[in-house]
PDB file of N, H, CA, C and O in Angstrom:
ATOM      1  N   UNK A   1     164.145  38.113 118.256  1.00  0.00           N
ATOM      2  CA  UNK A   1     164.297  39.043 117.174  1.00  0.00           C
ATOM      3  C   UNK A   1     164.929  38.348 115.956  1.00  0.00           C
ATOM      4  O   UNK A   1     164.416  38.648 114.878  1.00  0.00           O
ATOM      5  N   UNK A   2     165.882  37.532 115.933  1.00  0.00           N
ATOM      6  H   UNK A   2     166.299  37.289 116.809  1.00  0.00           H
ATOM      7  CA  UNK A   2     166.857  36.601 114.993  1.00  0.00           C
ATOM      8  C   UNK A   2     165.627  35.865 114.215  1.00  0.00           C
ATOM      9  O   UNK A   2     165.584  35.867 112.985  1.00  0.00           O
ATOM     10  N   UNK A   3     164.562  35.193 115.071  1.00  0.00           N
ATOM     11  H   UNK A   3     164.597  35.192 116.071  1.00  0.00           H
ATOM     12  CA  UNK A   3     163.311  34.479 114.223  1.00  0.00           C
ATOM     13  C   UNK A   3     162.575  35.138 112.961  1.00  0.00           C
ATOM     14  O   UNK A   3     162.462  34.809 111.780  1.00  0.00           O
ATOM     15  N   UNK A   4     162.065  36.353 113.835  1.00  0.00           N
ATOM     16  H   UNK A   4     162.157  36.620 114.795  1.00  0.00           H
ATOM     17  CA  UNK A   4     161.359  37.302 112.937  1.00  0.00           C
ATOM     18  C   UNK A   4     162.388  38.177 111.814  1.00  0.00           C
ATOM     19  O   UNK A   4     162.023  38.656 110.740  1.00  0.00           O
ATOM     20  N   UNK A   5     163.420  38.212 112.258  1.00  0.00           N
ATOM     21  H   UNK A   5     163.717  37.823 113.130  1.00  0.00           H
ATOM     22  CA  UNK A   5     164.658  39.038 111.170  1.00  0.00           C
ATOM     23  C   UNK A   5     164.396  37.235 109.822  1.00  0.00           C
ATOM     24  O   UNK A   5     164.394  37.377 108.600  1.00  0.00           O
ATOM     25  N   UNK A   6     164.221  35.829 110.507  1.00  0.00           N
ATOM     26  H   UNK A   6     164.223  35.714 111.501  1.00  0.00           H
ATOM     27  CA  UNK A   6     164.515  34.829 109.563  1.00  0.00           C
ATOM     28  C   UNK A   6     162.974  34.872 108.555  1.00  0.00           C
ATOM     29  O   UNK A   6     162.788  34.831 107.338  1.00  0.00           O
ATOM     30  N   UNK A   7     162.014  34.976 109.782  1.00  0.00           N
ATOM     31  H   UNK A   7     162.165  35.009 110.770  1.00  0.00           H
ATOM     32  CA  UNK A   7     160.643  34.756 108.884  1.00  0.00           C
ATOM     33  C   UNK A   7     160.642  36.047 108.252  1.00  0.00           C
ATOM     34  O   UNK A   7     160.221  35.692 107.151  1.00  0.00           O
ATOM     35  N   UNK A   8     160.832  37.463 108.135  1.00  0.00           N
ATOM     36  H   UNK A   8     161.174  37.752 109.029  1.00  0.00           H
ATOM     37  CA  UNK A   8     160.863  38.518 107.092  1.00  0.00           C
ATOM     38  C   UNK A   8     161.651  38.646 105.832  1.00  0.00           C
ATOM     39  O   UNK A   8     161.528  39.435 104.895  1.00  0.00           O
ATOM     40  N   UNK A   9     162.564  37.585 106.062  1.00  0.00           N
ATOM     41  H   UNK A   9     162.664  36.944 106.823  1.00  0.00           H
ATOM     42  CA  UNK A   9     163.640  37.430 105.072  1.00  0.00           C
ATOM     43  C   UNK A   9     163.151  36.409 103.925  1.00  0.00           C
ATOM     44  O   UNK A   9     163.109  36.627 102.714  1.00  0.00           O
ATOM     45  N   UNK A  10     162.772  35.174 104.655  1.00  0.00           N
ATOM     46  H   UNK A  10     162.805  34.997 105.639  1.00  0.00           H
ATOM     47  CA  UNK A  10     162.378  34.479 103.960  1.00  0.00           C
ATOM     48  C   UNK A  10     161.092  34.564 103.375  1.00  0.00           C
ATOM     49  O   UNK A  10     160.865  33.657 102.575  1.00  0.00           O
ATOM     50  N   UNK A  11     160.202  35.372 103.537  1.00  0.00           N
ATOM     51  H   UNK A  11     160.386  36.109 104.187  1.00  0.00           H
ATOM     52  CA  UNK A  11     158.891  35.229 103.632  1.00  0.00           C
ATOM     53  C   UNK A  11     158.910  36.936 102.161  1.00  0.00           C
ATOM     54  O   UNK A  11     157.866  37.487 101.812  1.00  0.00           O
ATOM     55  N   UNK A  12     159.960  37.246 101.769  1.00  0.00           N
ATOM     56  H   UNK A  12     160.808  36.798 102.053  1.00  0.00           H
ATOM     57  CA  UNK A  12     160.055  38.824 101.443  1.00  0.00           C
ATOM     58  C   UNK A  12     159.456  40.055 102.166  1.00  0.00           C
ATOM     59  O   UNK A  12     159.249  41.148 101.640  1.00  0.00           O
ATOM     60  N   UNK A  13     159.230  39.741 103.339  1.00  0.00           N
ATOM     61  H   UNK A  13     159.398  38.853 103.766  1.00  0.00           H
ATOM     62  CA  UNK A  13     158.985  40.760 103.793  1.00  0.00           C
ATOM     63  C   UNK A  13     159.726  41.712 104.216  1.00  0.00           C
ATOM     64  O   UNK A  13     160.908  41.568 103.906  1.00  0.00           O
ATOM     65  N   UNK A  14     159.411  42.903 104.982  1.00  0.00           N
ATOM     66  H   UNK A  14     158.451  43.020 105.234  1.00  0.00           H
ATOM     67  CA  UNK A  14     160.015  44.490 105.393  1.00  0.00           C
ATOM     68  C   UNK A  14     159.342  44.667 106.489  1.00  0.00           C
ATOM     69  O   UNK A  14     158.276  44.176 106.860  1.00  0.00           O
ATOM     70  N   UNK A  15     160.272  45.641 107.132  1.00  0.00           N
ATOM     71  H   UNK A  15     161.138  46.040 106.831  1.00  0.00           H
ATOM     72  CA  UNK A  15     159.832  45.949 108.420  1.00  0.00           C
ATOM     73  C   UNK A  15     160.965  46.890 109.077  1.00  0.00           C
ATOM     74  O   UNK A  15     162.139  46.602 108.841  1.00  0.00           O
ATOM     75  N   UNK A  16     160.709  47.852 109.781  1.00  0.00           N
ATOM     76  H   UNK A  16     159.756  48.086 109.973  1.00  0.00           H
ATOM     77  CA  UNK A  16     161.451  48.881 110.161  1.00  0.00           C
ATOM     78  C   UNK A  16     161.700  48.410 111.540  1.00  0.00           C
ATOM     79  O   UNK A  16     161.071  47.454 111.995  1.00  0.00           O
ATOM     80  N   UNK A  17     162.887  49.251 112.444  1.00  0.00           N
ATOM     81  H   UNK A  17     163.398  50.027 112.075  1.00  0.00           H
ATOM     82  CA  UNK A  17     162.802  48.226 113.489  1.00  0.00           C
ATOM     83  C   UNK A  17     162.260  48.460 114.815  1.00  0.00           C
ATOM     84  O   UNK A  17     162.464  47.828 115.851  1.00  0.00           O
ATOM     85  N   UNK A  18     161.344  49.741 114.548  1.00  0.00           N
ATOM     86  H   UNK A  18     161.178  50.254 113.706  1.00  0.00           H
ATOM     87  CA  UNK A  18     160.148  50.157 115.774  1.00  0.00           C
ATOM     88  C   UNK A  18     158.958  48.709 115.307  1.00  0.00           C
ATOM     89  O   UNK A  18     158.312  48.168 116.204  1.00  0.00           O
ATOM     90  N   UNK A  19     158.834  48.276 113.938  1.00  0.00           N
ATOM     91  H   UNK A  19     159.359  48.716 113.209  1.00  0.00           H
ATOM     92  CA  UNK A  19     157.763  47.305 113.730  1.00  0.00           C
ATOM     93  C   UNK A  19     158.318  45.979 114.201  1.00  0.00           C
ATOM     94  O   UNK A  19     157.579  45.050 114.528  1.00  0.00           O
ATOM     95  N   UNK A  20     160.087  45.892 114.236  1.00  0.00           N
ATOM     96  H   UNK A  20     160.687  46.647 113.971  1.00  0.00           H
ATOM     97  CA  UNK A  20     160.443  44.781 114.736  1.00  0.00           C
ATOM     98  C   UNK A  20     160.502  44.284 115.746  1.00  0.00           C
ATOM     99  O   UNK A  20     160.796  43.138 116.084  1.00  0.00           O
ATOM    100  N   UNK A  21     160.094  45.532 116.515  1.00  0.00           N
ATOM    101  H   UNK A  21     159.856  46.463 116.241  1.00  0.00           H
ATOM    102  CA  UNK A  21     160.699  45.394 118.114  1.00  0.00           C
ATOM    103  C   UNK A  21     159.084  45.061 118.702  1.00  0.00           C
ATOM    104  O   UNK A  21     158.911  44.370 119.705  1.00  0.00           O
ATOM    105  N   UNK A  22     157.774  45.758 117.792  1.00  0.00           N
ATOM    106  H   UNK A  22     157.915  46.320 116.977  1.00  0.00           H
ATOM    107  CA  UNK A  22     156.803  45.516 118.354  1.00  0.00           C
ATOM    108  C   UNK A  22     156.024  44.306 118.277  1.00  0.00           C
ATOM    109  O   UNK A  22     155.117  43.940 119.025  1.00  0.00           O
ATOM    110  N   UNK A  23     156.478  43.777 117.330  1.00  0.00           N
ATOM    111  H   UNK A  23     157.214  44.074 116.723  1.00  0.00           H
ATOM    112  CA  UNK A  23     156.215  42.010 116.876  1.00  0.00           C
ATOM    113  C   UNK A  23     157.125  41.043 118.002  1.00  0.00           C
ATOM    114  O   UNK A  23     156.958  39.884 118.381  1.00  0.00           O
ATOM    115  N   UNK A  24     158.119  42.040 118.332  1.00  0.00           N
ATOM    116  H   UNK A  24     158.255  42.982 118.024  1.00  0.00           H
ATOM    117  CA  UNK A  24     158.896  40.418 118.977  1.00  0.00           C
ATOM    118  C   UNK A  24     158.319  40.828 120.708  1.00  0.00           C
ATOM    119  O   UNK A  24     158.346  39.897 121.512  1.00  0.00           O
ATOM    120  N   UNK A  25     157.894  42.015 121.125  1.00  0.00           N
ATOM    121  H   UNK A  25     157.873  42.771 120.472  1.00  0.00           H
ATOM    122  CA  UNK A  25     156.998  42.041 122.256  1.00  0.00           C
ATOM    123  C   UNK A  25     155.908  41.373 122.537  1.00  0.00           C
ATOM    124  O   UNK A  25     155.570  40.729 123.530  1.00  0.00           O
ATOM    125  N   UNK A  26     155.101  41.741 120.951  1.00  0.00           N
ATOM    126  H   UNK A  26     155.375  42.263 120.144  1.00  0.00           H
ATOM    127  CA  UNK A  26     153.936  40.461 121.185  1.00  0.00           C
ATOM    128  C   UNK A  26     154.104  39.441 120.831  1.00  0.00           C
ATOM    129  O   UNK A  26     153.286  38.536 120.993  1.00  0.00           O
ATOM    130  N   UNK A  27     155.143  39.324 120.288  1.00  0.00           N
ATOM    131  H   UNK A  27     155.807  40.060 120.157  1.00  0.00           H
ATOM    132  CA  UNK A  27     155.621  37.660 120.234  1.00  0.00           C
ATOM    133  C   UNK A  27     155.522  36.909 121.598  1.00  0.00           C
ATOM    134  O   UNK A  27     154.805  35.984 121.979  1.00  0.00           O
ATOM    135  N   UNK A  28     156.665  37.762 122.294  1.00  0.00           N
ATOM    136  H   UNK A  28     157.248  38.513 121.985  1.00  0.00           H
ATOM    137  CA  UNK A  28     156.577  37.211 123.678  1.00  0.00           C
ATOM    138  C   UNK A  28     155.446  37.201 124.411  1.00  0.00           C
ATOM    139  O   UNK A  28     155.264  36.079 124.884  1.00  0.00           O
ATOM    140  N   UNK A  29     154.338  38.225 124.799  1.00  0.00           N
ATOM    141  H   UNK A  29     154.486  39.136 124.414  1.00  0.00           H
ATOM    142  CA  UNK A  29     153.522  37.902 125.416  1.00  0.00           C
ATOM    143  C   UNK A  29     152.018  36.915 125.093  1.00  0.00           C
ATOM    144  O   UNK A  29     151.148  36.536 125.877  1.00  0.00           O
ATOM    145  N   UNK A  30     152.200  36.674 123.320  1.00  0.00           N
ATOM    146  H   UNK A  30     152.907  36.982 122.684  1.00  0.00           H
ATOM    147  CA  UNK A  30     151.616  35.429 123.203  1.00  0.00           C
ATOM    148  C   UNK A  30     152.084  34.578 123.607  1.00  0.00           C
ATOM    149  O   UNK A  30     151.241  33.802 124.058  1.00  0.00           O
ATOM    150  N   UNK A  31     153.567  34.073 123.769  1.00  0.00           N
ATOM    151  H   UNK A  31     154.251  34.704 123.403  1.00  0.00           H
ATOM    152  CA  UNK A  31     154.424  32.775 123.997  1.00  0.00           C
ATOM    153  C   UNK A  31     153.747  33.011 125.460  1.00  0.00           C
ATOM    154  O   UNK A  31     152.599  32.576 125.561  1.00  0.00           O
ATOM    155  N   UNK A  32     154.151  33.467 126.286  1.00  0.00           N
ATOM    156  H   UNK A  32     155.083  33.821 126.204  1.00  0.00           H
ATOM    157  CA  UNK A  32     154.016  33.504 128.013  1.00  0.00           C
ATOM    158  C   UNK A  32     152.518  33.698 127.665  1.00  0.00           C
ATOM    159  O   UNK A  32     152.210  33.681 128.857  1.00  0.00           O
ATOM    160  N   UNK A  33     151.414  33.856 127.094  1.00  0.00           N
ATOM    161  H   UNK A  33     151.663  33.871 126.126  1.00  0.00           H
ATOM    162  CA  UNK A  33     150.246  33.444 127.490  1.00  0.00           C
ATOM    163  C   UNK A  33     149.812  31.798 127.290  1.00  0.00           C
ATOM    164  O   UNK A  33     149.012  31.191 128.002  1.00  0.00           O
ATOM    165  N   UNK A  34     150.598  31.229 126.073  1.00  0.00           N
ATOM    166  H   UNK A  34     151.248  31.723 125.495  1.00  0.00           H
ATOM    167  CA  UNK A  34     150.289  29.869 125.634  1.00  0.00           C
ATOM    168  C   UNK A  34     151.223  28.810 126.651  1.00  0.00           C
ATOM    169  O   UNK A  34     150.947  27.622 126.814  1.00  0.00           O
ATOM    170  N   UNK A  35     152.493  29.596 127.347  1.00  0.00           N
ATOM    171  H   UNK A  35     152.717  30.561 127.214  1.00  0.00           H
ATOM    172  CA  UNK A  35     153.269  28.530 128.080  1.00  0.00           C
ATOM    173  C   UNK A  35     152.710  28.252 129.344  1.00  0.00           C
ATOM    174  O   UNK A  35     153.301  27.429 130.042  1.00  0.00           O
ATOM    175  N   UNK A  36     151.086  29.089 130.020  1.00  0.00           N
ATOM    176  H   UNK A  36     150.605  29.758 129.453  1.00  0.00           H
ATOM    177  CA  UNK A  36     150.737  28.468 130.885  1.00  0.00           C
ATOM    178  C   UNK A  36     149.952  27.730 130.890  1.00  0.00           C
ATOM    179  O   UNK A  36     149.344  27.608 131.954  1.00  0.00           O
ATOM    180  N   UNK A  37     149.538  26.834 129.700  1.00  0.00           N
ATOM    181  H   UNK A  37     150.032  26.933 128.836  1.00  0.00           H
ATOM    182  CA  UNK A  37     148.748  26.027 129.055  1.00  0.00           C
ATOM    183  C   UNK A  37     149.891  24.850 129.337  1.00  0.00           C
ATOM    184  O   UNK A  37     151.119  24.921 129.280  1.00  0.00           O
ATOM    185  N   UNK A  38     148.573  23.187 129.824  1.00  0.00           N
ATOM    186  H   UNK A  38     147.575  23.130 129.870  1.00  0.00           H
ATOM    187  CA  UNK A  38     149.465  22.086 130.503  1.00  0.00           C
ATOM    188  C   UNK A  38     149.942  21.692 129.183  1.00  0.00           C
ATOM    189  O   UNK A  38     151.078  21.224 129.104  1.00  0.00           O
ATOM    190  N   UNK A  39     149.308  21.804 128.254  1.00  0.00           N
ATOM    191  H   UNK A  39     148.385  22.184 128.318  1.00  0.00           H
ATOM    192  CA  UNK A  39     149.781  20.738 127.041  1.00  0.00           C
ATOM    193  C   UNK A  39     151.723  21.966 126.268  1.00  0.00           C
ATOM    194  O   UNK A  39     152.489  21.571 125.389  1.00  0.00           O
ATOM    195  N   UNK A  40     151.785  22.719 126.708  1.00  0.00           N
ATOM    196  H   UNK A  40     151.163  23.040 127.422  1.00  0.00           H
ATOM    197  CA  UNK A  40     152.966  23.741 125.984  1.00  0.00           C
ATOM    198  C   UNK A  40     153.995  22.876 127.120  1.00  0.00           C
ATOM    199  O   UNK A  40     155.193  22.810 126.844  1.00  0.00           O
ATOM    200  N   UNK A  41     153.635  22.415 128.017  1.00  0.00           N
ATOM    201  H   UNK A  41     152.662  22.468 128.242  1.00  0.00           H
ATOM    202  CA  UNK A  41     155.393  21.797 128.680  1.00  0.00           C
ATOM    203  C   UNK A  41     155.337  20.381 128.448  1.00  0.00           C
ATOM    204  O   UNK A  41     156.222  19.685 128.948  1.00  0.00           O
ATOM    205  N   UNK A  42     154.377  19.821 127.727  1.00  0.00           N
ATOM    206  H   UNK A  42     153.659  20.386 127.321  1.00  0.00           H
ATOM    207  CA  UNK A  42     154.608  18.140 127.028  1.00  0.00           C
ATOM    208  C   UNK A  42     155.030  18.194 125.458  1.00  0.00           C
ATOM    209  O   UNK A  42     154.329  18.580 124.524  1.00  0.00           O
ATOM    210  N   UNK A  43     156.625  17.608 125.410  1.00  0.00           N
ATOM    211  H   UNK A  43     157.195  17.294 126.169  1.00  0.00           H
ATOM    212  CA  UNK A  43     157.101  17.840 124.324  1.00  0.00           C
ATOM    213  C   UNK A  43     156.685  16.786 123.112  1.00  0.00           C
ATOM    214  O   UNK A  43     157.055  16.933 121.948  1.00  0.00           O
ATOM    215  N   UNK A  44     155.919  15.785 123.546  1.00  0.00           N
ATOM    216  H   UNK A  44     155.618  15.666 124.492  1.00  0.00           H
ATOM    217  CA  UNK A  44     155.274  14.850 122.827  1.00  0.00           C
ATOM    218  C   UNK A  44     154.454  15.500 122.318  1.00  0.00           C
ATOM    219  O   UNK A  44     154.487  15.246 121.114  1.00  0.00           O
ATOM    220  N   UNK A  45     153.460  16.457 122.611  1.00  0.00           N
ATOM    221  H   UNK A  45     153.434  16.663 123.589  1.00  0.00           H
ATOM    222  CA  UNK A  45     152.361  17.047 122.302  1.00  0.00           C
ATOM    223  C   UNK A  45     152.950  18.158 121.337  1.00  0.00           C
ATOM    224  O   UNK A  45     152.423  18.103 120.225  1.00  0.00           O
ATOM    225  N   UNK A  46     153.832  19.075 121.462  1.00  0.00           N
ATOM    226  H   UNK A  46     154.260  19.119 122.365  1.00  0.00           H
ATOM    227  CA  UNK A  46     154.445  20.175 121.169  1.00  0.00           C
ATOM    228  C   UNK A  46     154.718  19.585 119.728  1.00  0.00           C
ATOM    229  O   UNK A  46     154.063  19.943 118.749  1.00  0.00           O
ATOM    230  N   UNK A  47     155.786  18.607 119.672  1.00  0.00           N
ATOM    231  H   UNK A  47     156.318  18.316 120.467  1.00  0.00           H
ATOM    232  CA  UNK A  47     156.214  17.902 118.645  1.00  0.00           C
ATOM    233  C   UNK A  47     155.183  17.469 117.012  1.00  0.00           C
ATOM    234  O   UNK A  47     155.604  17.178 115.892  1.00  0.00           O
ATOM    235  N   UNK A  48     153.884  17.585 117.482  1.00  0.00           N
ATOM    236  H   UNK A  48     153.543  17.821 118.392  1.00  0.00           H
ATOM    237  CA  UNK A  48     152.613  17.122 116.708  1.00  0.00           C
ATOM    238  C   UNK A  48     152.563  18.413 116.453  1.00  0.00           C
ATOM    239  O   UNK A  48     151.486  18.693 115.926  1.00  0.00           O
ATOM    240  N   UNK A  49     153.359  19.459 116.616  1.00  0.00           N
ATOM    241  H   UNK A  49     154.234  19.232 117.044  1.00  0.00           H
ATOM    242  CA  UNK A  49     152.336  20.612 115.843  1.00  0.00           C
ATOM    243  C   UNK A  49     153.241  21.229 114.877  1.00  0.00           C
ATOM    244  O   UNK A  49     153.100  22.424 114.618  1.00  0.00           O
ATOM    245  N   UNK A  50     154.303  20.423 114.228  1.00  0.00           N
ATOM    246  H   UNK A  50     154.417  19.453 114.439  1.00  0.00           H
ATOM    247  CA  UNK A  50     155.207  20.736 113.094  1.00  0.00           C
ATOM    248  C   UNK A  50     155.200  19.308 112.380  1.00  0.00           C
ATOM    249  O   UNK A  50     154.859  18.221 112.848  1.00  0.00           O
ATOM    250  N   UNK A  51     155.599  19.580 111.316  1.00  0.00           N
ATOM    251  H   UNK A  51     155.876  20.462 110.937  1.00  0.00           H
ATOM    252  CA  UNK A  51     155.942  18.766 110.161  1.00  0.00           C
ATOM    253  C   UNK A  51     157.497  18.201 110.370  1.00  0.00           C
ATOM    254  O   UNK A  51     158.238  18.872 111.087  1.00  0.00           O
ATOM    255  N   UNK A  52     157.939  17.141 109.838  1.00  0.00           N
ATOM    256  H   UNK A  52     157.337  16.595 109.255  1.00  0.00           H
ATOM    257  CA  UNK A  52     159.314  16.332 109.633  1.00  0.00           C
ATOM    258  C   UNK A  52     160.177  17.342 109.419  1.00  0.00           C
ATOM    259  O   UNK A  52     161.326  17.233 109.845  1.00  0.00           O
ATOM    260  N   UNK A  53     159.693  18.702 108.595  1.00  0.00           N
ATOM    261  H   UNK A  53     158.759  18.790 108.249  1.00  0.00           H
ATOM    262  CA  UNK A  53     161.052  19.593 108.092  1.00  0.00           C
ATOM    263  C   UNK A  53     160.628  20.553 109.244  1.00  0.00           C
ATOM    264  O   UNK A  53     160.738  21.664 108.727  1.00  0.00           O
ATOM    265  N   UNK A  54     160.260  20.701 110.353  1.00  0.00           N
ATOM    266  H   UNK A  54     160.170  19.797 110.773  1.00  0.00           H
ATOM    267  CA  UNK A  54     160.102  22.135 111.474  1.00  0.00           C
ATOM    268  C   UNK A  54     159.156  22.845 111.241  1.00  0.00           C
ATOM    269  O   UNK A  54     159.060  23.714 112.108  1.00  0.00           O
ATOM    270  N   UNK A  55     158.200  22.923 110.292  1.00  0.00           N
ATOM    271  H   UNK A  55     158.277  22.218 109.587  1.00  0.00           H
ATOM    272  CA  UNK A  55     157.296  24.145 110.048  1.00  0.00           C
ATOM    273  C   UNK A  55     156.499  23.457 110.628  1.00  0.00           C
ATOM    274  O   UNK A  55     156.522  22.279 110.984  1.00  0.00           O
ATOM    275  N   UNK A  56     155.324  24.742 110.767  1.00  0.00           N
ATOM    276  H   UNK A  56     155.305  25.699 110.478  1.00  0.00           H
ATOM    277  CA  UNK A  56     154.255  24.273 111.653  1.00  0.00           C
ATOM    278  C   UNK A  56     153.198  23.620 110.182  1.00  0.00           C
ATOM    279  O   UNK A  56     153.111  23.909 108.988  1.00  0.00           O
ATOM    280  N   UNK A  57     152.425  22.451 111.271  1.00  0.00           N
ATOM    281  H   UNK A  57     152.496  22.217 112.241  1.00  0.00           H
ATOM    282  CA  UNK A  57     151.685  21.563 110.120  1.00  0.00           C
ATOM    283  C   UNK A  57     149.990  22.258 110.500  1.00  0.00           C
ATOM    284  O   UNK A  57     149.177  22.118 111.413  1.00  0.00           O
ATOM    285  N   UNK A  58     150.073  23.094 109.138  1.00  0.00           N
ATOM    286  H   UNK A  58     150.734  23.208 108.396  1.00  0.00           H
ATOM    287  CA  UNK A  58     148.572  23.622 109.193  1.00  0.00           C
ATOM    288  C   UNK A  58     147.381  22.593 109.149  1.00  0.00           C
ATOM    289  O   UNK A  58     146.230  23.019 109.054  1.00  0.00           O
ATOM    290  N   UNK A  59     147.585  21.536 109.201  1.00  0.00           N
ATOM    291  H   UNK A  59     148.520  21.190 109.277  1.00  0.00           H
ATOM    292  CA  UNK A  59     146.755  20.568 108.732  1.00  0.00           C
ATOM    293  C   UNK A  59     145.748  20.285 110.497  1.00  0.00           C
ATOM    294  O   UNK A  59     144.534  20.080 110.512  1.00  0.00           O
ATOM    295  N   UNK A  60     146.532  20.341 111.651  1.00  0.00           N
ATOM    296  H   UNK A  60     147.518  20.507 111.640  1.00  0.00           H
ATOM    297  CA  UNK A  60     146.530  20.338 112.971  1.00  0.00           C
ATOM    298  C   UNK A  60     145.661  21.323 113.232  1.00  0.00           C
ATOM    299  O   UNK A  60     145.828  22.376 112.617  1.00  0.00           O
ATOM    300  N   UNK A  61     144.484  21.213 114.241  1.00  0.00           N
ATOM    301  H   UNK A  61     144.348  20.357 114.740  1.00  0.00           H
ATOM    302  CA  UNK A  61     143.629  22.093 114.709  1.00  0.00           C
ATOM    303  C   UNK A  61     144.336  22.728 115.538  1.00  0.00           C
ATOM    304  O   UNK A  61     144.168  23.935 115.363  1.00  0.00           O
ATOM    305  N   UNK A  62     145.047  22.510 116.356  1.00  0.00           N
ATOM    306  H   UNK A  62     145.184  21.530 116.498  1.00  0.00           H
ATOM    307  CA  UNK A  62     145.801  23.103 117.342  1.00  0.00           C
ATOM    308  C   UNK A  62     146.690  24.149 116.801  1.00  0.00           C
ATOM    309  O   UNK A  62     146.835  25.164 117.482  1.00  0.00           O
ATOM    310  N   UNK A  63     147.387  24.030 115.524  1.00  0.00           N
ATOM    311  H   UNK A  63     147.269  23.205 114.971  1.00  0.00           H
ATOM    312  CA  UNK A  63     147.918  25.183 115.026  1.00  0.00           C
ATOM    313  C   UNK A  63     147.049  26.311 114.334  1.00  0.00           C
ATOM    314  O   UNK A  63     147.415  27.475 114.165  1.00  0.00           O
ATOM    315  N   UNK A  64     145.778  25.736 113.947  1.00  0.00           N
ATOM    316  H   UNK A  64     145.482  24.791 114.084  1.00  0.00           H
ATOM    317  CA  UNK A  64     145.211  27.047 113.434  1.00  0.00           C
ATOM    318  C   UNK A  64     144.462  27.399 115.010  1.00  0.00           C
ATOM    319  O   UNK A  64     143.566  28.233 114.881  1.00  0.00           O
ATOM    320  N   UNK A  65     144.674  26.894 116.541  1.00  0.00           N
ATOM    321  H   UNK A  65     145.402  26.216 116.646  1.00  0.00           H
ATOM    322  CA  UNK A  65     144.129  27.356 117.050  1.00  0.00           C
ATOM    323  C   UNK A  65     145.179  28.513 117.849  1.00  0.00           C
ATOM    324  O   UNK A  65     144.989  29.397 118.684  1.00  0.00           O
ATOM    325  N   UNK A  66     146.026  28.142 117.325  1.00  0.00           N
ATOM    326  H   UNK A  66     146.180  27.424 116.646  1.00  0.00           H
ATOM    327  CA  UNK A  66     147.657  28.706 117.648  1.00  0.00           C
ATOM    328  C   UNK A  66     147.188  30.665 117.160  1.00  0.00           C
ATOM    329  O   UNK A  66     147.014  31.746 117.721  1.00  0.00           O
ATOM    330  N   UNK A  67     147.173  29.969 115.570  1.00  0.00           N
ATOM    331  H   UNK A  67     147.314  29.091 115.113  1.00  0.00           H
ATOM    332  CA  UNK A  67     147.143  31.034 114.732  1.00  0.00           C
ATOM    333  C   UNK A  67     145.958  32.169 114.662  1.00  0.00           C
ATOM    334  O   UNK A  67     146.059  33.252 114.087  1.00  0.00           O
ATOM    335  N   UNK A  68     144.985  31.754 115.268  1.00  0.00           N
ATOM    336  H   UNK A  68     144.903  30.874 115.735  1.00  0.00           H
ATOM    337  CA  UNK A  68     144.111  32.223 115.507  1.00  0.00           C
ATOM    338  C   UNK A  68     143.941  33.445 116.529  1.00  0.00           C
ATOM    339  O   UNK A  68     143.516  34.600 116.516  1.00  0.00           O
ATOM    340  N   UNK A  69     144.575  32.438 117.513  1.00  0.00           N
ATOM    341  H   UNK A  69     144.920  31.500 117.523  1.00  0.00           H
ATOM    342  CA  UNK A  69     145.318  33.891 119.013  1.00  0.00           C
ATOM    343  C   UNK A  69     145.834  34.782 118.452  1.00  0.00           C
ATOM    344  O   UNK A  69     145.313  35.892 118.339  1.00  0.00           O
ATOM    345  N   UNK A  70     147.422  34.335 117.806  1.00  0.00           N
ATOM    346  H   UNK A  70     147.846  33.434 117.898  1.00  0.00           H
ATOM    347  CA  UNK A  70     147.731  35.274 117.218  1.00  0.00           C
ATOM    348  C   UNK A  70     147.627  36.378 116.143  1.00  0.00           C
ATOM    349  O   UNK A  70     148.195  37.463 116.274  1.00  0.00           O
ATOM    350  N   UNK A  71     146.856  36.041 115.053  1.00  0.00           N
ATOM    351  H   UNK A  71     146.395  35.160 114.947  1.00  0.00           H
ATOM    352  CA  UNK A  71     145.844  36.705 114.483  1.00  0.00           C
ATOM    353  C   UNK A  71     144.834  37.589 115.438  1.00  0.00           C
ATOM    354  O   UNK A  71     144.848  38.808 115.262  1.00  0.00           O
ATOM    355  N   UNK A  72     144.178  37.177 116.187  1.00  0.00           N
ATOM    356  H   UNK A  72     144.166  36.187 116.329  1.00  0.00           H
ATOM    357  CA  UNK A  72     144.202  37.906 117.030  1.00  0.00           C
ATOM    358  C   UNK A  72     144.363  39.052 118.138  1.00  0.00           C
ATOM    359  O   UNK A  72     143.480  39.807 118.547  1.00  0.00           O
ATOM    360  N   UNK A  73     145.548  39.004 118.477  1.00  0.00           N
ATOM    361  H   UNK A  73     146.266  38.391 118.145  1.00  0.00           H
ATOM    362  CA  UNK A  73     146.459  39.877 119.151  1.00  0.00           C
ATOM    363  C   UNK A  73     146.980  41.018 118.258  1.00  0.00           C
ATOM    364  O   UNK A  73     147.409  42.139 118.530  1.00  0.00           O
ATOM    365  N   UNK A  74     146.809  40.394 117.171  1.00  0.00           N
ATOM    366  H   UNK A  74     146.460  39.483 116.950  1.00  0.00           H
ATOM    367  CA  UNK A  74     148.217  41.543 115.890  1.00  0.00           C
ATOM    368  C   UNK A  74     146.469  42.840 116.073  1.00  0.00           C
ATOM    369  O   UNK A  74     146.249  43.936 116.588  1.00  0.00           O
ATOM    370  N   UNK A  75     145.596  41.715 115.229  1.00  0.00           N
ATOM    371  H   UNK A  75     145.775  40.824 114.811  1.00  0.00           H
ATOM    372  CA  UNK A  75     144.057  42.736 115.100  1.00  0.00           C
ATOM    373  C   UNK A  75     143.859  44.241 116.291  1.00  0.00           C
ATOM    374  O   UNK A  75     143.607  45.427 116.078  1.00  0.00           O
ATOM    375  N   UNK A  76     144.132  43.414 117.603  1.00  0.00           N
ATOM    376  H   UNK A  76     144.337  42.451 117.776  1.00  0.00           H
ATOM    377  CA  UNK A  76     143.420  44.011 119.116  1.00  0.00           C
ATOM    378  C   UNK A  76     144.544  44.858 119.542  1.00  0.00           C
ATOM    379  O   UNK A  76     144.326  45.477 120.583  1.00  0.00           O
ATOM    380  N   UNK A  77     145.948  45.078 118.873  1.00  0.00           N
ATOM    381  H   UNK A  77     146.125  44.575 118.027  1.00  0.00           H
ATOM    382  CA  UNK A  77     146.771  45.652 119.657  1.00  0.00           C
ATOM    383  C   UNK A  77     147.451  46.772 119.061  1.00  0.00           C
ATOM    384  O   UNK A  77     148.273  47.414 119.714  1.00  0.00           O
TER     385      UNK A  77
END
């Protein structure tokens, strides 16, 4: 919840906290769908999908394949 309270803040966004609570549910059950994937417990691999400053590096297929799920999920749910 602390993430999404950081990315709404920074990002100007709003959100009430029935919308907060339902983002950080599917937060989680995207995370626990992607952590049974072999490459999510190799931190070498993990590491390639952000930039030097922590953000994720859109430049990486793997993050728009990231983003894509999740785009996804927000659409279907």
């Amino acid at each position: 919840m602390e993430l999404l309270n950081i990315w709404f803040h920074s990002n100007g966004a709003e959100a009430d906290w029935l919308q907060v609570v339902r983002l950080g549910a599917l937060s989680e059950k995207i995370a626990l769908d992607f952590a049974k994937l072999p490459h999510f417990a190799d931190s070498a691999w993990l590491a390639k999908l952000f930039t030097d400053g922590w953000r994720m590096d859109y430049r990486s297929p793997n993050v728009w394949k990231i983003y894509a799920a999740c785009e996804h999920e927000l659409k279907t749910s």
